[in-house]
ZAVEXPA-154643 format. One record per residue (C-alpha): residue in one letter; chain; y negated, z negated, x. Coordinates in nm, 3 decimals, m for minus. Each point is the difference from the previous one (the first is absolute). Layout:
<mivexs>
MIVEX aa ch      c2      c3      c1
MIVEX  A  A       Y       Z       X
...
</mivexs>
This chain:
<mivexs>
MIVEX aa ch      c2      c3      c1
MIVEX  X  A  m2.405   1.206  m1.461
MIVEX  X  A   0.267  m0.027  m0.290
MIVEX  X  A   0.126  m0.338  m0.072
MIVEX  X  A   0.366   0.130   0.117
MIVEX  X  A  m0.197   0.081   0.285
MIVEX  X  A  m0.130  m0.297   0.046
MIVEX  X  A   0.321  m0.195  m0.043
MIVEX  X  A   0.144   0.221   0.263
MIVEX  X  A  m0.192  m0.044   0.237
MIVEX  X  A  m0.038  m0.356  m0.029
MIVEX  X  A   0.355  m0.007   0.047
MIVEX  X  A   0.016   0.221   0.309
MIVEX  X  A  m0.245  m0.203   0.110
MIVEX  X  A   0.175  m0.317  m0.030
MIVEX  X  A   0.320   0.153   0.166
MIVEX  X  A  m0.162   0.087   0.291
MIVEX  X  A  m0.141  m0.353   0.066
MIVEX  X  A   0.325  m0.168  m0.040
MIVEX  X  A   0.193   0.248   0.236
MIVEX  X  A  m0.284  m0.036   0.242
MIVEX  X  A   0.096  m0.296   0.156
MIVEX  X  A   0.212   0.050   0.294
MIVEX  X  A   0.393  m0.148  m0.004
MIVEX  X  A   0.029  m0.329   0.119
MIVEX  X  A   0.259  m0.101   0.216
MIVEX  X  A   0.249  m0.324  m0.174
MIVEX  X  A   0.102  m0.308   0.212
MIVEX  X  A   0.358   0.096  m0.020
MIVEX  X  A   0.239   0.276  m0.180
MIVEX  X  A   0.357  m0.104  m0.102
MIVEX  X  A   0.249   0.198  m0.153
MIVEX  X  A   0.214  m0.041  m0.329
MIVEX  X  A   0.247   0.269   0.040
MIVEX  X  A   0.100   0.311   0.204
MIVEX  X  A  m0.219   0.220  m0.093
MIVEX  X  A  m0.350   0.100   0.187
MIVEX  X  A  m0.185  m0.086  m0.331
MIVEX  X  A   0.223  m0.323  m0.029
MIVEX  X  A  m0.288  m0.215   0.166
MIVEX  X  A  m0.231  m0.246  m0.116
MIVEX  X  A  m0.345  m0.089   0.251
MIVEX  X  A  m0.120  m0.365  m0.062
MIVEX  X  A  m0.369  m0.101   0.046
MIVEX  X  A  m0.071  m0.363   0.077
MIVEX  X  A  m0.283  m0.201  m0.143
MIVEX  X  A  m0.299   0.020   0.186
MIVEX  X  A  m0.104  m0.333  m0.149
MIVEX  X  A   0.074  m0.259  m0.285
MIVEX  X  A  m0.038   0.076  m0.298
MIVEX  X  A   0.139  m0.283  m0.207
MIVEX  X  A   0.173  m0.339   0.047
MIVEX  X  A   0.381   0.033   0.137
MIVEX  X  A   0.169   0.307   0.176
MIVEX  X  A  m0.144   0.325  m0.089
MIVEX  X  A   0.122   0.182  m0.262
MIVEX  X  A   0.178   0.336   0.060
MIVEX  X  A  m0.144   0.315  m0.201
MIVEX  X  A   0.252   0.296   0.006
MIVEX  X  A  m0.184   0.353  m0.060
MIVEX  X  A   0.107   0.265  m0.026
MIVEX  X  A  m0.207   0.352   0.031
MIVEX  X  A  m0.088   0.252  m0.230
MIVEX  X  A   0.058   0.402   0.071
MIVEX  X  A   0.169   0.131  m0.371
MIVEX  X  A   0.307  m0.131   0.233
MIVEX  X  A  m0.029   0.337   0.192
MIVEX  X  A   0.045  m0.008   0.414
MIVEX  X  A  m0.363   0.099   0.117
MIVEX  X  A  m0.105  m0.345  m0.132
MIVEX  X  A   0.147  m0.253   0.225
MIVEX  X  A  m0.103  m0.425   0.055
MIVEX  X  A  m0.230   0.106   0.267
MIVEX  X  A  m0.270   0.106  m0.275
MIVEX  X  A   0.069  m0.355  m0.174
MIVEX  X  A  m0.085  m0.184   0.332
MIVEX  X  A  m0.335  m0.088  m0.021
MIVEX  X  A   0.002  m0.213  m0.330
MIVEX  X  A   0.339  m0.131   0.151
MIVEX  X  A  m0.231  m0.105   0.269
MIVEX  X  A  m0.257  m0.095  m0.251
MIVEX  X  A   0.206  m0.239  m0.168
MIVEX  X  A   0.138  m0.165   0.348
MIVEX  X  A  m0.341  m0.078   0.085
MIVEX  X  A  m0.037  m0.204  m0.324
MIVEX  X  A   0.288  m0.193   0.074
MIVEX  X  A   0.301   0.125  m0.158
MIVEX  X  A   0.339   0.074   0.195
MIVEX  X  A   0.028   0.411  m0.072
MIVEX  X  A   0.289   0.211   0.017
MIVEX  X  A  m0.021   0.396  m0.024
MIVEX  X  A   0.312   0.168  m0.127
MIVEX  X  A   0.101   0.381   0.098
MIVEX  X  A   0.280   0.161  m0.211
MIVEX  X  A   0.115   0.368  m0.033
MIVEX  X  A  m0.203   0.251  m0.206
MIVEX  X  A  m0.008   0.363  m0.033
MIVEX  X  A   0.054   0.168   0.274
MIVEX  X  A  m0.221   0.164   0.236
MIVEX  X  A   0.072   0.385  m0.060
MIVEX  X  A   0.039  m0.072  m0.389
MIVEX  X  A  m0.219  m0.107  m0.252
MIVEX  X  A   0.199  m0.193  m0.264
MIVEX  X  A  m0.052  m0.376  m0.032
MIVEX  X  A   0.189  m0.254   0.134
MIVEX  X  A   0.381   0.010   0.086
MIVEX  X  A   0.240  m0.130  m0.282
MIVEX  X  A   0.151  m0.212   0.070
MIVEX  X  A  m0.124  m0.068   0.365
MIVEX  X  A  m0.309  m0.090  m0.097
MIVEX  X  A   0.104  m0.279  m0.237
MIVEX  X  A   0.275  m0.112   0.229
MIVEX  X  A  m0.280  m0.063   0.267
MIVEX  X  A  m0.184  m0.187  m0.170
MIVEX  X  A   0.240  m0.258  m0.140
MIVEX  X  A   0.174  m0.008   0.326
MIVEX  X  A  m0.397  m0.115   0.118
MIVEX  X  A  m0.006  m0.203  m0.219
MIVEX  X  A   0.331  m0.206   0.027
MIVEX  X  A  m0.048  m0.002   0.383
MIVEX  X  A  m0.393  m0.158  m0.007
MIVEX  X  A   0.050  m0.347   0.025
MIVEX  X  A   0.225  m0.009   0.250
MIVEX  X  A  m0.237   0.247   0.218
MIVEX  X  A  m0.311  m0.203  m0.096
MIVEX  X  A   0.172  m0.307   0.153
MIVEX  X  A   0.075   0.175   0.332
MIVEX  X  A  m0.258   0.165   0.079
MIVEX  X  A  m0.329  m0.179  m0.171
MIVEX  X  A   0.099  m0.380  m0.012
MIVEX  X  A  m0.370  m0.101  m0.141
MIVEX  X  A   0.120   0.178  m0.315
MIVEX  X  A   0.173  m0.138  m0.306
MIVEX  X  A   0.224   0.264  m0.159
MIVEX  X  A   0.061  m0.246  m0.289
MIVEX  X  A  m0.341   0.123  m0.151
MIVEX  X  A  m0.023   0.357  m0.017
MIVEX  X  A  m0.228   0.216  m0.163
MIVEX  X  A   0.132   0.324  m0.028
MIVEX  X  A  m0.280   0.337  m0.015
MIVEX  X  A  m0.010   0.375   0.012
MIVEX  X  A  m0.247   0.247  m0.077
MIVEX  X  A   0.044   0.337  m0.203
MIVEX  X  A   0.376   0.058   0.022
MIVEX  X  A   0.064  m0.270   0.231
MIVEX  X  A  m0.174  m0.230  m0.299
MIVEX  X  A   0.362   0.143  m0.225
MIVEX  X  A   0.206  m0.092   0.279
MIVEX  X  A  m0.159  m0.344   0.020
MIVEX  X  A   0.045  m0.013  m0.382
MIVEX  X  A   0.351   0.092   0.033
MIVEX  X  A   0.100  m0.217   0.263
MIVEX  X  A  m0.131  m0.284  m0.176
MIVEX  X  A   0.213   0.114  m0.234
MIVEX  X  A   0.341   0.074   0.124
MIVEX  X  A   0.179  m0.314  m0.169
MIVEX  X  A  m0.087   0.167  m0.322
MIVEX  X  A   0.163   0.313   0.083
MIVEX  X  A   0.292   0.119  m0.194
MIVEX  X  A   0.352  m0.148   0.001
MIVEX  X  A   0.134   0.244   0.316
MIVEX  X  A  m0.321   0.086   0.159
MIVEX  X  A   0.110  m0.024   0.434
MIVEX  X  A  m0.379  m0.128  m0.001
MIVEX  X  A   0.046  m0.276  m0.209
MIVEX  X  A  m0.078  m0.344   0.138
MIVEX  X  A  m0.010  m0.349  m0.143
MIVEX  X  A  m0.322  m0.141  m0.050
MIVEX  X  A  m0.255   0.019   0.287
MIVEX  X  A  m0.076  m0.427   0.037
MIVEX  X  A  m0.197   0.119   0.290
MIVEX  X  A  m0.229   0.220  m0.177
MIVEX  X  A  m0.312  m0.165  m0.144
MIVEX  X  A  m0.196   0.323  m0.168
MIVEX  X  A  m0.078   0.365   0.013
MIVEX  X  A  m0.315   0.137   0.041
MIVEX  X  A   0.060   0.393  m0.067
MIVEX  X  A  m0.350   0.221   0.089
MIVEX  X  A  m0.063   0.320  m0.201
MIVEX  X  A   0.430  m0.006  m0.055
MIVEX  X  A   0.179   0.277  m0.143
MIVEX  X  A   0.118  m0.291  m0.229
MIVEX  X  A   0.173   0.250  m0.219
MIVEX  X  A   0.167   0.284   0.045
MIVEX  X  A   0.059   0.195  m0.312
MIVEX  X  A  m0.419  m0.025  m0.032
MIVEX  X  A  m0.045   0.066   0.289
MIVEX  X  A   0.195   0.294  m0.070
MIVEX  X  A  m0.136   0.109  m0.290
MIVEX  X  A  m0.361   0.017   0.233
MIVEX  X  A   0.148   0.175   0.263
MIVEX  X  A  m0.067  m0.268   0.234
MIVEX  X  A  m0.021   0.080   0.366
MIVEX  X  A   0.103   0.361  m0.091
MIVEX  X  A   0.327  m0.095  m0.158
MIVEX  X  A   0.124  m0.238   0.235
MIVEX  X  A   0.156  m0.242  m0.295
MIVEX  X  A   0.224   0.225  m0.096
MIVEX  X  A   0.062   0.120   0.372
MIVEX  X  A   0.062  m0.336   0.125
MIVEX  X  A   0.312  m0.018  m0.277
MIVEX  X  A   0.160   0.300   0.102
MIVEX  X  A  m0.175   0.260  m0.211
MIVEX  X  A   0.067   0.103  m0.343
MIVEX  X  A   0.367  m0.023  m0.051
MIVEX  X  A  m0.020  m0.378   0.097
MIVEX  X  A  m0.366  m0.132  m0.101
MIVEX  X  A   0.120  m0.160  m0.316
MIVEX  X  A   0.363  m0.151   0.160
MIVEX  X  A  m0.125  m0.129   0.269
MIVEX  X  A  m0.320  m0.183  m0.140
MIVEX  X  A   0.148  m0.291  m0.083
MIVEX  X  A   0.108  m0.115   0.324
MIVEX  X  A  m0.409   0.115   0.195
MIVEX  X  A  m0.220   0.002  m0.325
MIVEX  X  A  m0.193  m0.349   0.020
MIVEX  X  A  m0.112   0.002  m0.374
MIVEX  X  A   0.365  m0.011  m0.054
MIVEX  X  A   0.089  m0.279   0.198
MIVEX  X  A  m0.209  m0.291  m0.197
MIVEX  X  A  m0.054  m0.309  m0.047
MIVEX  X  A   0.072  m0.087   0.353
MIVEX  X  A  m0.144  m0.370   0.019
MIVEX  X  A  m0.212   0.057   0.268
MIVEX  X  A  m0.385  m0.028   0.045
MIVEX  X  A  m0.137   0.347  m0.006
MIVEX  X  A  m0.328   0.129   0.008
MIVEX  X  A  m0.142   0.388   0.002
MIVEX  X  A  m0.300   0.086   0.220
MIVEX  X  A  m0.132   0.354  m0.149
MIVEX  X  A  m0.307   0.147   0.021
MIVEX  X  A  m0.184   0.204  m0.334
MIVEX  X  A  m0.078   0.316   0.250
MIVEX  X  A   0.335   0.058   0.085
MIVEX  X  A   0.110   0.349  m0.013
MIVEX  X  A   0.274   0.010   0.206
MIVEX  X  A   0.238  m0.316  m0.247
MIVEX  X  A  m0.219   0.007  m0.266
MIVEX  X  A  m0.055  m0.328  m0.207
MIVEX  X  A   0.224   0.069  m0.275
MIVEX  X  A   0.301  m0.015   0.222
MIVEX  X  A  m0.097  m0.366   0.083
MIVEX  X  A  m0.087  m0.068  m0.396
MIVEX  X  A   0.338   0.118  m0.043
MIVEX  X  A   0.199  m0.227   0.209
MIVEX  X  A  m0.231  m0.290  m0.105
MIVEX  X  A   0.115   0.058  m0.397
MIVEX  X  A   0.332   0.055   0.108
MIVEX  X  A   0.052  m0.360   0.123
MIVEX  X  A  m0.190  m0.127  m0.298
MIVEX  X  A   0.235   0.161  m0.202
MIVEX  X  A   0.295  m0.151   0.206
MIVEX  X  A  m0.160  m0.320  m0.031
MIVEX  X  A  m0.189  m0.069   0.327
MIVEX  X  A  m0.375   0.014   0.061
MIVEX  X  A  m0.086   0.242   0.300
MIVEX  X  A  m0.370  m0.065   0.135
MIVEX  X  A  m0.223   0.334   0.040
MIVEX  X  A  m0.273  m0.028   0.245
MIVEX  X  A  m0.252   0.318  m0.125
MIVEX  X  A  m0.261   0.123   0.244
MIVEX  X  A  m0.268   0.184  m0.107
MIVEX  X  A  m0.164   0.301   0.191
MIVEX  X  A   0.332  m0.075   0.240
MIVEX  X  A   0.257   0.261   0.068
MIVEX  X  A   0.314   0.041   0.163
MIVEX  X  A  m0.068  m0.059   0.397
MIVEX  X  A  m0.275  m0.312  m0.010
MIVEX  X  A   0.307  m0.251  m0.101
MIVEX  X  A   0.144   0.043   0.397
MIVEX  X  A  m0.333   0.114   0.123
MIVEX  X  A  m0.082  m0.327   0.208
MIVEX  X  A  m0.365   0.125   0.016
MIVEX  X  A  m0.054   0.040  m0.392
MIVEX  X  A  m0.037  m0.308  m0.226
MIVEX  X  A   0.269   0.050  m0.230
MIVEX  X  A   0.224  m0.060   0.357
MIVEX  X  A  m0.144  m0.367  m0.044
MIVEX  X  A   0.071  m0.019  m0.384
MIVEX  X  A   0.380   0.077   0.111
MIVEX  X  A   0.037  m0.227   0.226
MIVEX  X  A  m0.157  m0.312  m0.200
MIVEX  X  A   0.246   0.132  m0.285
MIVEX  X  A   0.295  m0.067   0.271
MIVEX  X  A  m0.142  m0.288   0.117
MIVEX  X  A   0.029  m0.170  m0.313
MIVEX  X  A   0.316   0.055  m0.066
MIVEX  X  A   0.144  m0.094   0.348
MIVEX  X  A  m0.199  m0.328   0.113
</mivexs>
C-alpha cells in the first residue's frame, strides 16, 4: 500500500469511528430565532469539574457548513464534555441546502450565528442555572472552528458590518479544532471541495466579502485562542491552521497551536480516540 494510500485510509478509518457513535439526545433545546435551524440544545454537567458554577462551552459543528451535516453528529463529544463537568451548548444555524451543494447561506449563516451568540447568556440562565455564562469558552470543529473564530471576533469587524458587536466580556477563549481558520488558504487548497469560496457567494464576491467572514482578517482580537490540529489531516490541512497562527503574530497577538501527530481530522470530536481527551484538557484550561 502507497503512503497516499495509507493516509487515506487511515483517515476513512478515523471518520467512521467518530460517526459511529449514535446521536445523543440534549437535556433541553431552545431557540434563538424563527427559523427551524435557529435552535441551540444545552447539555448539563454530569458532574463537577472545577470549583464554582460550571462553565458553559458553546460548539459549534463541522460539515464544510453544508446541510447533510447537522449538531446531531457533534453530540457525542457535546456529551463527552458534559460528563467532565462543563455546562455545553450545541448551536444549529442554516447551511446549504438540502437539494444543493454550495456551502453555507450568506448571509444566513453568519446572521445565525451571531444572533446565537448574542442570545446565550440569557438562554444559559433559563434553562441550565448550574451554569455560569460569564465564562465561556467558545469551540468549533472544521468550519464550525471559522465560525467560532469569527464570532470571537465580531467586535473587530469592519466599521458597518450588521454583525458587529462590542466586545464579548463574557467570552473567556476559543478553542477552534482542525478550523478553516482562513479562507483565502483554504481556498487556494480547495478545501472541502471549494466550499471557502462557496460559503462567500462564489467568485464575483470571494474577495468583497472576505473581510467581514475571513478570520485571518479579523486580528488581534484580545481573546485567548488556541488551535487543536492534527499532522494527518487531509481534509483542513495544517497549513491552513499555520496560516491563521502567523496571521495574528503578525497583527500582534500570539495564537496557541496544539499539533497532533499521526491525528487527523475526525479523532478531535471522536470521544473514543485520545486526541478527544487532548481537546478537552485544552478547553479545560482555559475555562476553569
Amino acid at each position: 500500500m502507497t503512503d497516499d494510500a495509507a493516509a487515506a485510509a487511515r483517515a476513512a478509518a478515523e471518520e467512521k469511528s467518530a460517526f459511529s457513535h449514535a446521536p445523543v439526545d440534549p437535556d433541553a433545546t431552545a431557540a434563538y430565532g424563527d427559523h427551524p435551524d435557529q435552535v441551540i440544545d444545552f447539555f448539563a454537567p454530569r458532574r463537577a469539574g472545577g470549583p464554582g458554577p460550571a462553565p458553559v462551552v458553546f460548539v459549534l459543528h463541522g460539515g464544510a457548513w453544508r446541510a447533510p451535516y447537522d449538531r446531531r453528529h457533534i453530540s457525542p463529544f457535546a456529551e463527552f464534555l458534559a460528563r467532565r463537568g462543563f455546562a455545553v451548548a450545541s448551536a444549529e444555524y442554516r447551511r446549504g441546502g438540502d437539494d444543493d451543494p454550495v456551502a453555507g447561506r450568506w448571509p444566513d449563516t453568519f446572521d445565525d450565528v451571531a444572533a446565537a451568540l448574542d442570545a446565550l447568556p440569557a438562554l444559559v440562565r433559563e434553562v441550565m442555572p448550574q451554569a455560569d455564562p460569564r465564562r465561556t469558552v467558545l469551540t468549533g470543529h472544521s468550519a464550525g472552528g471559522h465560525l467560532a473564530l469569527w464570532g470571537a471576533a465580531r467586535h473587530v469587524l469592519p466599521a458597518g458590518s450588521p454583525w458587529r458587536g462590542g466586545s464579548p466580556a463574557t467570552l473567556r477563549a476559543v478553542v477552534a479544532l482542525a478550523p478553516i481558520a482562513d479562507l483565502a488558504i483554504a481556498d487556494k487548497l480547495d478545501v472541502c471541495g471549494g466550499a471557502a469560496r462557496q460559503l462567500l457567494g462564489g467568485d464575483e464576491n470571494f474577495e468583497e466579502r472576505q473581510p467581514f467572514a475571513d478570520p485571518a482578517l479579523l486580528l488581534p482580537t484580545g481573546i485567548a485562542t488556541t488551535l487543536v490540529q492534527g499532522r494527518a489531516d487531509l481534509d483542513v490541512p495544517q497549513a491552513v491552521a499555520e496560516s491563521y497562527a502567523e496571521a495574528a503574530a503578525k497583527a500582534g497577538e500570539m495564537v496557541g497551536v496544539t499539533l497532533l501527530e499521526d491525528v487527523g481530522h475526525f479523532p478531535l470530536i471522536d470521544p473514543a480516540a485520545d486526541a478527544c481527551a487532548v481537546v478537552v484538557e485544552e478547553i479545560a484550561q482555559l475555562a476553569w
